[in-house]
N, C-alpha and C positions, 0 to 999 in steps of 0.2 A: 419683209424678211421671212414670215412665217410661211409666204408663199414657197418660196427654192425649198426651205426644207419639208415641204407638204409636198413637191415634184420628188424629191427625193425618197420621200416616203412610201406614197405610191410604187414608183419604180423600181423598188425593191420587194415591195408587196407582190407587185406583176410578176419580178422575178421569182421569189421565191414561189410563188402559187404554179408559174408554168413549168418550174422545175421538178414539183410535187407532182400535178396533173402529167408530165410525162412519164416519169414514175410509175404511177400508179395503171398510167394507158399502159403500159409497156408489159407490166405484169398482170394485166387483165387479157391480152391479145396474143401473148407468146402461145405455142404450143407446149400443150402439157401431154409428152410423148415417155413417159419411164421405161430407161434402157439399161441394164447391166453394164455397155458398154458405153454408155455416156460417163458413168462414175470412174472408168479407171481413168488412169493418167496416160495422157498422147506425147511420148518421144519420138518426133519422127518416123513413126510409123515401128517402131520395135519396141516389142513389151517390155514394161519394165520388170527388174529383175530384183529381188528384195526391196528395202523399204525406200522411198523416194523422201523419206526426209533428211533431209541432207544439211549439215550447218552450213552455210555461205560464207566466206572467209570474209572477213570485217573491212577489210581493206578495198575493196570493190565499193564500198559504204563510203568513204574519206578518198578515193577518186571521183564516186559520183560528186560529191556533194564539192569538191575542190572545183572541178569544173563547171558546177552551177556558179558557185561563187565569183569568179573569175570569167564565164562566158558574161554575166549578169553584171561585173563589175567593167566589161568590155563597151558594153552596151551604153556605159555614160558617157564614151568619146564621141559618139555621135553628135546627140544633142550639144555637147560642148564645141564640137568643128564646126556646127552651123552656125552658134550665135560668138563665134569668133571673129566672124569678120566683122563686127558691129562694134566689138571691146575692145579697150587698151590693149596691145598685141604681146605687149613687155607683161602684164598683171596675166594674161591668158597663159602667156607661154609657163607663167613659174607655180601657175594653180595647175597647169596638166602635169607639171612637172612634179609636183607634191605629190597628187593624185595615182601618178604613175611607181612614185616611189614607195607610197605605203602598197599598192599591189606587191610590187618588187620583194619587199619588205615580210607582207604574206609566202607570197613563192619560196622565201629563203630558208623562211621559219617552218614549213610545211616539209621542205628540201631535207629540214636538219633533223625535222622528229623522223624523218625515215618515212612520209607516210608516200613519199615518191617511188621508193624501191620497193620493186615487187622478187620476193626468194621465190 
């Protein structure tokens, strides 16, 4: 037993250590060229015009993350349609069916804070 988690040890050791050592290559080999015109900000090729911080309206925030939710909650139909054919079809059909309806249920409730409509 202490074997798997001594594999798993390691392998995270490995990971973290190559993620470090790229790091570290990566800002040892970059060029170090200082430009005035590295520091400004690039809009499509036209200067910017006062100050470039901008609030970001919050709602772009509560779509991304609506649609991480929902792409990632899509994602479990898969694995469920493959090992469907294997299980009672009457128990699959009414566990996708649960499944589908707390989604639904999200949607509704997302629908009704308004966080759907964009003014």
């Amino acid at each position: 037993m202490f074997e798997a988690y001594l594999t798993l040890m390691v392998f995270g050791v490995v990971s973290v250590g190559f993620a470090v050592a790229s790091l570290i290559g990566a800002w040892l080999l970059r060029p170090r060229v200082p430009d005035p015109i590295k520091a400004t900000t690039y809009e499509c090729g036209v200067e910017a015009v006062g100050s470039t911080e901008i609030k970001t309206n919050f709602r772009f925030y509560v779509v991304a993350l609506l649609f991480v939710i929902f792409d990632v909650e899509a994602l479990f139909v898969i694995p469920w349609a493959v090992s469907a054919k294997t299980m009672d079809i009457g128990f699959v059909v009414g566990e996708m069916m649960v499944f589908l309806a707390v989604l639904f249920a999200g949607l509704m409730y997302a629908w009704k804070k308004g966080a759907l409509v964009w003014d």
